[in-house]
Structures are given as C-alpha cells and as structure tokens.
Backbone and ligand atoms as CSV (ligand in chain L), in Angstrom:
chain,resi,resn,atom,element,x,y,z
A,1,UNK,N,N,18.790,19.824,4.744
A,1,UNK,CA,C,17.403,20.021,4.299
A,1,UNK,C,C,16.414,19.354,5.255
A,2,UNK,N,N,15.031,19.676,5.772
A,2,UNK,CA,C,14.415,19.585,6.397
A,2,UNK,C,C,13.492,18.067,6.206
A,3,UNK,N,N,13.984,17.665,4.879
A,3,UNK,CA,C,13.397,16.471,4.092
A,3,UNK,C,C,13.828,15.384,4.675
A,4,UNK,N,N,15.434,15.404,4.432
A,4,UNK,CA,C,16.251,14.638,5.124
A,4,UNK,C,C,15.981,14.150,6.572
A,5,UNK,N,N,15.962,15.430,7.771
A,5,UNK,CA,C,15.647,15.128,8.677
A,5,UNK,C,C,14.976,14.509,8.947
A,6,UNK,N,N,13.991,14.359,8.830
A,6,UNK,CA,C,12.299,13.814,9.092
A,6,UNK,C,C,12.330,12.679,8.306
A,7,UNK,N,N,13.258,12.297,7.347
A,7,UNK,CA,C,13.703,10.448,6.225
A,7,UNK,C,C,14.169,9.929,7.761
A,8,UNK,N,N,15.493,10.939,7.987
A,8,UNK,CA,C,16.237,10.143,9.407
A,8,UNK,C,C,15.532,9.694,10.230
A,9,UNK,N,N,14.655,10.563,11.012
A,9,UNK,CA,C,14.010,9.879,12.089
A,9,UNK,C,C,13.216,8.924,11.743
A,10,UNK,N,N,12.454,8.663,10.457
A,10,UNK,CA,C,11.552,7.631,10.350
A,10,UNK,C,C,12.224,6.289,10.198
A,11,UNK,N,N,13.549,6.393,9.412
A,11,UNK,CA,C,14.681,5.579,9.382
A,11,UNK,C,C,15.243,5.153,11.257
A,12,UNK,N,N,15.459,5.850,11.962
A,12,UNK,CA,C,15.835,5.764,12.973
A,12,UNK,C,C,14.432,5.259,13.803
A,13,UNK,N,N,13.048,5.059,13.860
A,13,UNK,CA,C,12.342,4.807,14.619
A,13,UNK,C,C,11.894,3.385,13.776
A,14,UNK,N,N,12.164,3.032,12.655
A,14,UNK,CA,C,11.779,1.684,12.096
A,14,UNK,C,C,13.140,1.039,12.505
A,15,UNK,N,N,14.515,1.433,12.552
A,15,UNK,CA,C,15.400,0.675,13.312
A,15,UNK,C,C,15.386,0.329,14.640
A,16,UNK,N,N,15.060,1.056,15.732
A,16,UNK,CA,C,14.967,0.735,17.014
A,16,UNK,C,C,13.767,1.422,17.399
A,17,UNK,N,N,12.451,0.910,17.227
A,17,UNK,CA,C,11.247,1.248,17.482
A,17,UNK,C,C,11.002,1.133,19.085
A,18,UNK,N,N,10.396,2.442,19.097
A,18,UNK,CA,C,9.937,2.437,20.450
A,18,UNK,C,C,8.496,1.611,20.924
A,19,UNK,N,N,8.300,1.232,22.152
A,19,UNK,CA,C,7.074,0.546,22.144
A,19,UNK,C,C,6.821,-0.500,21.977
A,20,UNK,N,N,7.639,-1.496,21.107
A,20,UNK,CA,C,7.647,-2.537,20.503
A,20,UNK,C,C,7.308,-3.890,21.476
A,21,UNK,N,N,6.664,-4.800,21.302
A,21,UNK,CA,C,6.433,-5.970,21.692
A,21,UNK,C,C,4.972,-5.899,22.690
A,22,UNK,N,N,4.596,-7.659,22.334
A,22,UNK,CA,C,3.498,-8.017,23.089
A,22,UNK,C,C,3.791,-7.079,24.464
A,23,UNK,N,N,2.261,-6.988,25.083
A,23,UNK,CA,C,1.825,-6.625,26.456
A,23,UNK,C,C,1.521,-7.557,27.187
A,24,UNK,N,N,2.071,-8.078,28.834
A,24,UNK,CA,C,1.447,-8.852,29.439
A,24,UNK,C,C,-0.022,-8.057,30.486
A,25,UNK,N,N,-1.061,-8.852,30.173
A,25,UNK,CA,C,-2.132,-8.527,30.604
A,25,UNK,C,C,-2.707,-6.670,30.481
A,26,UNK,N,N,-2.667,-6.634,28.692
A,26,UNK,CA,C,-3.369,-5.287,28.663
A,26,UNK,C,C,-4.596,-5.117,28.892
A,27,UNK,N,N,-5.727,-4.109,29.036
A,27,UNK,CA,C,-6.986,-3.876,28.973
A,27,UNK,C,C,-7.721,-4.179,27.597
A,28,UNK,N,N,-6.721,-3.583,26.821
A,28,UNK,CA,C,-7.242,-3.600,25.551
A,28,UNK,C,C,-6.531,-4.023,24.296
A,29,UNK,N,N,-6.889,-5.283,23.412
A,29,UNK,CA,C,-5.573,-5.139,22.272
A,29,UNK,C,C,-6.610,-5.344,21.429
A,30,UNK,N,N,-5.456,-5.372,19.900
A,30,UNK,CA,C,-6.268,-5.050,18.775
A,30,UNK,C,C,-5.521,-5.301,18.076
A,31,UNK,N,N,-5.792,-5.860,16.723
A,31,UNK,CA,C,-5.350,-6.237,15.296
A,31,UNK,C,C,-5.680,-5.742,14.352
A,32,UNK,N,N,-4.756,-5.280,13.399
A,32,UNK,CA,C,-4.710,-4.820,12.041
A,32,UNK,C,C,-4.175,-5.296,10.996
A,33,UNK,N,N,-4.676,-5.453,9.876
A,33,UNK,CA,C,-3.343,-5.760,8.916
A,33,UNK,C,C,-3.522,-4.702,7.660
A,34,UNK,N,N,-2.921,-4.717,6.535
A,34,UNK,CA,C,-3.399,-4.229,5.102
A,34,UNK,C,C,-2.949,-5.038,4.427
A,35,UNK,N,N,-4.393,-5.388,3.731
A,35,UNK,CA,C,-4.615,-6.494,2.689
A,35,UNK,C,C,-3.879,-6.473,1.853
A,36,UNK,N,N,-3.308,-5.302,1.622
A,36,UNK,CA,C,-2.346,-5.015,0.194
A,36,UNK,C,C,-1.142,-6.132,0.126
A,37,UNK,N,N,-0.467,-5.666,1.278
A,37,UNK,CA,C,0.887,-6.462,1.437
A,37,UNK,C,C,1.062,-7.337,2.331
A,38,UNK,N,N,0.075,-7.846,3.619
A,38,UNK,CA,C,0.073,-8.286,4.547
A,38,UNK,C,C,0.501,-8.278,5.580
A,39,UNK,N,N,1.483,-6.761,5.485
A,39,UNK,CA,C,1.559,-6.478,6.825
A,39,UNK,C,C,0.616,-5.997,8.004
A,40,UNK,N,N,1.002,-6.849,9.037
A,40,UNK,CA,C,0.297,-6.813,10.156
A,40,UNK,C,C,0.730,-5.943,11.444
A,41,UNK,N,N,-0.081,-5.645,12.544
A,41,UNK,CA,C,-0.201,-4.986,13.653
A,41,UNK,C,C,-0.936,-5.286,14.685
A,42,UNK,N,N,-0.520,-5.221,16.023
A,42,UNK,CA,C,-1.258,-5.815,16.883
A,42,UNK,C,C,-0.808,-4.587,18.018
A,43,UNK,N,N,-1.975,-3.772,18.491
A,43,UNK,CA,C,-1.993,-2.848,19.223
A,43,UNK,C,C,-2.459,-3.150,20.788
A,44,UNK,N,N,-1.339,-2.917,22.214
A,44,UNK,CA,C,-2.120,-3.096,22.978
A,44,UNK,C,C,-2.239,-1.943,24.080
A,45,UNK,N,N,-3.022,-2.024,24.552
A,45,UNK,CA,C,-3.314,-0.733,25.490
A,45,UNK,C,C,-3.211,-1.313,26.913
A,46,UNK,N,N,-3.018,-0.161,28.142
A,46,UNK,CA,C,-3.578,-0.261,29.563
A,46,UNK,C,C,-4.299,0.948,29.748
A,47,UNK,N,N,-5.326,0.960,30.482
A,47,UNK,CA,C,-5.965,2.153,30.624
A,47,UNK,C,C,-6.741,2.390,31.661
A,48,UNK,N,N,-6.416,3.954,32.107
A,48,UNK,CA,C,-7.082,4.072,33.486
A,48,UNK,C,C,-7.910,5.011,33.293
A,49,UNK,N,N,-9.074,5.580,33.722
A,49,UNK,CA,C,-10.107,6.345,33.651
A,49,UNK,C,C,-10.007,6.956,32.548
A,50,UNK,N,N,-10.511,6.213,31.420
A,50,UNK,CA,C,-10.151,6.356,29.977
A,50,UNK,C,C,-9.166,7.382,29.454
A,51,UNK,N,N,-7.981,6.909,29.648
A,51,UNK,CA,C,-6.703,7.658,29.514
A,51,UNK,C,C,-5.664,6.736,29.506
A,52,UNK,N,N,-4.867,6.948,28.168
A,52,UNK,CA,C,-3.893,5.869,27.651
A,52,UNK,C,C,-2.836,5.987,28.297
A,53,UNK,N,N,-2.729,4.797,29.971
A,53,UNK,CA,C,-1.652,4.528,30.519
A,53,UNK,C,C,-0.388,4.190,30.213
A,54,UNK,N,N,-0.791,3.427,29.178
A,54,UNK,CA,C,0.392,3.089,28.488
A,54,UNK,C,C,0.074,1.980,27.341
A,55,UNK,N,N,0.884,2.266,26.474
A,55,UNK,CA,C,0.725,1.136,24.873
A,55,UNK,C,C,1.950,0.505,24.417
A,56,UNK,N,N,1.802,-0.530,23.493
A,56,UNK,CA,C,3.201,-1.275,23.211
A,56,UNK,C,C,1.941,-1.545,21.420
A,57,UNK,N,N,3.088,-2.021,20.899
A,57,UNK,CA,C,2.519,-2.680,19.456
A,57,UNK,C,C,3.712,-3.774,18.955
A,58,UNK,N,N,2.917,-5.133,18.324
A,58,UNK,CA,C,3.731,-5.888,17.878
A,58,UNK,C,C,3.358,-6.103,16.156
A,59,UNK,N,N,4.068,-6.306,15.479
A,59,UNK,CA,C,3.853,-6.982,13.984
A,59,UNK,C,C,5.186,-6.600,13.288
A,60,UNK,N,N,4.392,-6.417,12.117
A,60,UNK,CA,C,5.971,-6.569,10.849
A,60,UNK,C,C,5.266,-5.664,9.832
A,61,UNK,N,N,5.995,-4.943,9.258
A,61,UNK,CA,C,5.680,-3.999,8.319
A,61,UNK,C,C,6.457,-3.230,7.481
A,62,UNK,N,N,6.485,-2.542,6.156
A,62,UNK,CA,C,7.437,-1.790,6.164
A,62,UNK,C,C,8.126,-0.609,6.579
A,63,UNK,N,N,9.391,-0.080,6.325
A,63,UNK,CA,C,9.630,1.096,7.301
A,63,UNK,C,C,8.771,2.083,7.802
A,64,UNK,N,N,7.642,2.730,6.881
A,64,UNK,CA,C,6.903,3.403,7.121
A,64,UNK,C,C,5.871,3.141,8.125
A,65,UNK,N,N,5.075,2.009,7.897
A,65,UNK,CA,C,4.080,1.326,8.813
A,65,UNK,C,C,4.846,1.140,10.348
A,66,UNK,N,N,5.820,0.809,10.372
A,66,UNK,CA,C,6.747,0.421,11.727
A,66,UNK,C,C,7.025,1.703,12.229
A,67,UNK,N,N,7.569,2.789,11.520
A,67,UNK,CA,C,7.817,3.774,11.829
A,67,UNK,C,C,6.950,4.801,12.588
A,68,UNK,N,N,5.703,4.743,11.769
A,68,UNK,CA,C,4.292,5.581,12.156
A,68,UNK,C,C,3.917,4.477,13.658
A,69,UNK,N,N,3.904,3.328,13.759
A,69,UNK,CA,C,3.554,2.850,15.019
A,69,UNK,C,C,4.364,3.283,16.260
A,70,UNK,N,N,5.896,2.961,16.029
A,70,UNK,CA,C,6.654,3.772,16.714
A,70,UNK,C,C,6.419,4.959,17.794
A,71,UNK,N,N,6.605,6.007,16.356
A,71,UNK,CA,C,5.773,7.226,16.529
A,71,UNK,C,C,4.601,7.981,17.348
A,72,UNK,N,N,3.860,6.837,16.705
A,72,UNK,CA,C,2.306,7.627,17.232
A,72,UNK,C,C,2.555,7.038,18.926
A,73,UNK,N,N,2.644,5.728,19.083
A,73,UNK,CA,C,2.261,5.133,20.781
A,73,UNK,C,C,3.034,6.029,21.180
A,74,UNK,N,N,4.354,6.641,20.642
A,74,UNK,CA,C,4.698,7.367,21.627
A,74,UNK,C,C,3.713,8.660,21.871
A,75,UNK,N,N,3.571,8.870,20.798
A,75,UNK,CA,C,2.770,10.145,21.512
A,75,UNK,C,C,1.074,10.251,22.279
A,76,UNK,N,N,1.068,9.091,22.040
A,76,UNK,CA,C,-0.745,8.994,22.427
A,76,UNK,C,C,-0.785,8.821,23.944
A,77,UNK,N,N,0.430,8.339,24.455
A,77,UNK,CA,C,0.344,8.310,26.183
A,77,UNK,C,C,0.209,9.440,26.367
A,78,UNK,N,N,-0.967,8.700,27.764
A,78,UNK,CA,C,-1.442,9.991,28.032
A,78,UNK,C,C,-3.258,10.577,27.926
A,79,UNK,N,N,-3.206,10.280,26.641
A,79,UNK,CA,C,-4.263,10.866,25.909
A,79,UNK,C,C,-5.701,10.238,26.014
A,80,UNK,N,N,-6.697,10.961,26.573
A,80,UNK,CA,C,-7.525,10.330,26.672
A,80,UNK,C,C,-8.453,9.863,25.513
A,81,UNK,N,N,-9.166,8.386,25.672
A,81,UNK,CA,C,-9.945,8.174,24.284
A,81,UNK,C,C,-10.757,8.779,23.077
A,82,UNK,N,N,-11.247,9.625,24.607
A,82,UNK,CA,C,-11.958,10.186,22.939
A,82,UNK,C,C,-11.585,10.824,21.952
A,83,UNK,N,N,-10.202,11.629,22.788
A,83,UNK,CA,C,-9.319,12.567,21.625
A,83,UNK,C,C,-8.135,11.217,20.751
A,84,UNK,N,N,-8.307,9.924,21.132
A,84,UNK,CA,C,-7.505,9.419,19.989
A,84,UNK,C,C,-8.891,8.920,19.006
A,85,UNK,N,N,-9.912,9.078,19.620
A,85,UNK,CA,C,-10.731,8.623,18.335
A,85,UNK,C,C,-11.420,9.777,17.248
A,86,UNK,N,N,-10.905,11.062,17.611
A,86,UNK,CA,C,-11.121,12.032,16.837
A,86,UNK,C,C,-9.526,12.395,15.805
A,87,UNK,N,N,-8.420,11.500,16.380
A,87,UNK,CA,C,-7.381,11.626,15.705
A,87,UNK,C,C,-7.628,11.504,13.967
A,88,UNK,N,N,-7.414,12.161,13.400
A,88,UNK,CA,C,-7.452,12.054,11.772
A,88,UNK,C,C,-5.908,11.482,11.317
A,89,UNK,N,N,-6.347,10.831,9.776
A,89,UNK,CA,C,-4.841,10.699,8.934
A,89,UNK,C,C,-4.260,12.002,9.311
A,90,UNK,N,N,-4.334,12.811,8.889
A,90,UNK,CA,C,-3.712,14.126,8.611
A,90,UNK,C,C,-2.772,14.125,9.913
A,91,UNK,N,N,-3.034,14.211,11.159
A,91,UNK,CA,C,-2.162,13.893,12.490
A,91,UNK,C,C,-0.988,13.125,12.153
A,92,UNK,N,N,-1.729,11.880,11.842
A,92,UNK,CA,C,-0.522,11.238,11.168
A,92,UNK,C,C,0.417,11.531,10.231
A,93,UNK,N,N,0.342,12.007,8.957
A,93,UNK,CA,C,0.965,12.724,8.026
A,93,UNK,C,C,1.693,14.136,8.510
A,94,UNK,N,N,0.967,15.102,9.532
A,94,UNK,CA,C,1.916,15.978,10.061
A,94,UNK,C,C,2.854,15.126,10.970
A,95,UNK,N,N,2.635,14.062,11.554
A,95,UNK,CA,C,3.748,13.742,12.166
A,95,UNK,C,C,4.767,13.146,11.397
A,96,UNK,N,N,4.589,12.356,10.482
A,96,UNK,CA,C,5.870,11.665,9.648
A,96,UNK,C,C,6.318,12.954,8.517
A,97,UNK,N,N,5.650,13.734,8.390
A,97,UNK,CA,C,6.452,15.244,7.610
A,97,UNK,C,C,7.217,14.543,6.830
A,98,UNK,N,N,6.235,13.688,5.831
A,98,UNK,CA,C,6.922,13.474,4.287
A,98,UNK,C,C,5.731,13.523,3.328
A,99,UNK,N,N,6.191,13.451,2.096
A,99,UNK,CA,C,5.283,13.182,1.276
A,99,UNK,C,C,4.638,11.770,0.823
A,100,UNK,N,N,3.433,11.933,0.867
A,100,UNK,CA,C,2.958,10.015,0.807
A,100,UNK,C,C,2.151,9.989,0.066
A,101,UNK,N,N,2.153,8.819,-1.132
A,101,UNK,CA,C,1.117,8.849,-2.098
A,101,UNK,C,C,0.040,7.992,-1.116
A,102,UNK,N,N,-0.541,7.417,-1.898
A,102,UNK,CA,C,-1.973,7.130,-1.504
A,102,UNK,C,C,-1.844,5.371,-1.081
A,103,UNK,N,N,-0.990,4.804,-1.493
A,103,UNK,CA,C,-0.587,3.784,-1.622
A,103,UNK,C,C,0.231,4.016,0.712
A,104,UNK,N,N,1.040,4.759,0.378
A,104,UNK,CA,C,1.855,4.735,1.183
A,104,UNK,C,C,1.310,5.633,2.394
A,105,UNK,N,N,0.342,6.176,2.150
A,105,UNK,CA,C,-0.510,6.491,2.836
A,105,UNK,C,C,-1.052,5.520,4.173
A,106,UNK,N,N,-1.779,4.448,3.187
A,106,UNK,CA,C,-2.380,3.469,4.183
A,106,UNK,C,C,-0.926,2.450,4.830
A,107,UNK,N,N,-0.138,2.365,4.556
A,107,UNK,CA,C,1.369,1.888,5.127
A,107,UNK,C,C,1.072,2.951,6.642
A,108,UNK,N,N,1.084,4.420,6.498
A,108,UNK,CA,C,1.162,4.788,7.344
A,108,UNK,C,C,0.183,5.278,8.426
A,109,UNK,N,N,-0.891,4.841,7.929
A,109,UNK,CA,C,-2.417,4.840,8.919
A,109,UNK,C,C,-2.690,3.744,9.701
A,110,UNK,N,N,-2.086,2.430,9.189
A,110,UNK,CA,C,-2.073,1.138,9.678
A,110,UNK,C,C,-2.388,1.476,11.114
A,111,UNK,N,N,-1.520,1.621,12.107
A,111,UNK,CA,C,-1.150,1.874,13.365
A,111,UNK,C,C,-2.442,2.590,13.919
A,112,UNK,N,N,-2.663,3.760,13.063
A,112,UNK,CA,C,-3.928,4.712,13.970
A,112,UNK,C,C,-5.586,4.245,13.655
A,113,UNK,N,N,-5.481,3.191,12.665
A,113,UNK,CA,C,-6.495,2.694,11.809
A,113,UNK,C,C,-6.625,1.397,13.238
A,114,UNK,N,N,-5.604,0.737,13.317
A,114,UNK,CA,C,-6.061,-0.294,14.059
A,114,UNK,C,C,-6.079,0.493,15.696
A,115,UNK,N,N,-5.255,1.482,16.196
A,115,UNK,CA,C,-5.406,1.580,17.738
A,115,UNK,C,C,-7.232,2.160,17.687
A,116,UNK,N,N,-7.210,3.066,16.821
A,116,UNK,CA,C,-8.859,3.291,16.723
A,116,UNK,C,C,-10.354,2.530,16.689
A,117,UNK,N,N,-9.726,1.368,15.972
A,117,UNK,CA,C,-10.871,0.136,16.006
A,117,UNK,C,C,-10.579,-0.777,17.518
A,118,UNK,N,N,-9.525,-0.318,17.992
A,118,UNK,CA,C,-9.041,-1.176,19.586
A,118,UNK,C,C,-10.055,-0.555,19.936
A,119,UNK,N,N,-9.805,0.834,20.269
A,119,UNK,CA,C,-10.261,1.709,21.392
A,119,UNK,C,C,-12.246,1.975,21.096
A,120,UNK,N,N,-12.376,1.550,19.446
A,120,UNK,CA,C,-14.204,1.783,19.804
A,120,UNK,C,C,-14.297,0.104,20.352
A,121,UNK,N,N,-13.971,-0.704,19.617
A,121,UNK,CA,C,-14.308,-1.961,19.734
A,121,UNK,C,C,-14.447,-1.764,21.484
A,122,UNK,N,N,-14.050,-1.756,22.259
A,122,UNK,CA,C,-13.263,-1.478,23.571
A,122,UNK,C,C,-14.163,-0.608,24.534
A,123,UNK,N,N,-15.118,0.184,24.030
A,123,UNK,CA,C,-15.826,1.309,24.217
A,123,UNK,C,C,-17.188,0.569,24.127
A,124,UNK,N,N,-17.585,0.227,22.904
A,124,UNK,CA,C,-18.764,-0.808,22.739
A,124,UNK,C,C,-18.973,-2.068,24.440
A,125,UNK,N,N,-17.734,-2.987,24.484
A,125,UNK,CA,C,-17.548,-3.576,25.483
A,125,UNK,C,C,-18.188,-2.979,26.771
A,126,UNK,N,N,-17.092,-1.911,26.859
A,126,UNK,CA,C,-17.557,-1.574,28.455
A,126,UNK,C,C,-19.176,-0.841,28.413
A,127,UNK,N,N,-19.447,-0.630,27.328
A,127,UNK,CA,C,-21.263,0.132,27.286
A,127,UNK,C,C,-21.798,-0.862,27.763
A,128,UNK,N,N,-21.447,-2.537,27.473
A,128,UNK,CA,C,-22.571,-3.846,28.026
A,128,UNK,C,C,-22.377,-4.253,29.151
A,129,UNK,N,N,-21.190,-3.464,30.004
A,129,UNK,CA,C,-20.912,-3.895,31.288
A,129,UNK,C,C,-22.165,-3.403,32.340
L,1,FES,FE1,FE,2.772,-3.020,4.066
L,1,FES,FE2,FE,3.497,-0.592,4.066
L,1,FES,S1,S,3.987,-2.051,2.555
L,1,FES,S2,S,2.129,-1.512,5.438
C-alpha cells in the first residue's frame, strides 16, 4: 500500500537523516522551536547569488519534525530564495504524503517555518548593507 511506503521513508529519514549537524561558517542560520513540546531546530544555510548552496540542520524532534527537516534541505538545494519563501505548508504535506492532524501538522512545518524566518530575517540584513 502506498501508505506504508511513504510511513517507511519518513521512518527511514528520522533514522539516518540527511543533512544533519551544525555548519562551520554558514551565511545564514536560524532557530526554531514549537512551544508545544519543545522541540527545537537550528537551520543553516551557505549561499551564493541568492541560491541555496547548500544547508545542514541541527536539533531534536519527533519523527515527523526530524523527518520533514531531513526531507525538505534535501530538496531546497539549489533553490533560489525567493522560491523557498513562497514555499507553502501544503509543499510540505505533499512531500511527507501522509495524513496530519493539525497538531502534527506544525511537528511538520517546524523545518520550513524556521528555514523561512532564516532566509527573510537574512534578506532584511543584506537590504542595510
Ligand atoms: Fe515536537 Fe513534533 S512533537 S515537533
């Protein structure tokens, strides 16, 4: 079943997450947590002519939150800013292809909630340069 599949991989990317750990000397990092449970996130970027060279993320979370971080850095290389700041939940939710209440929802926005506040916070910056 197609359900299954898509349990596995989220199971399989909260076990050996891609991306994982501090960055030495990124352009850009960023912190998240959700108040709910206290899991945290710490997003960091490198970036070259506003285009995501490359990202790593560190914290603790549950499978889902770990999983969706995983996930997404992998796919955001590459991508230039402005199209990750037009990224919606919904991106997110087609990518983890499960069902999520509302609760488990924000478990799995964590990641795009905080690379998004990196990348304006980050944007603001270089406007005062
Ligand atoms: Fe904390 Fe999911 S329970 S982010």
């Amino acid at each position: 079943m197609g359900f299954d599949i898509y349990q596995e991989e989220i199971i399989e990317h909260y076990k050996s997450p891609h991306n994982k750990g501090a960055m030495d000397h990124p352009d850009l990092f960023g912190h998240g947590n959700n108040p709910v449970c206290g899991d945290d996130i710490t997003i960091y970027l490198k970036i070259k002519n506003d285009i995501i060279e490359d990202v790593s993320f560190d914290g603790r979370g549950c499978a889902i939150s770990q999983a969706s971080a995983s996930m997404l850095t992998d796919r955001i290389k590459g991508m230039k800013l402005e199209e990750i700041e037009r990224l919606s939940p919904d991106y997110v939710k087609e990518m983890l292809h499960i069902p999520l209440s509302a609760v488990r929802m924000k478990c799995a926005t964590l990641s795009l909630k905080t690379l998004q506040e990196t990348v304006s916070a980050g944007g603001v910056k270089n406007d005062m340069h």
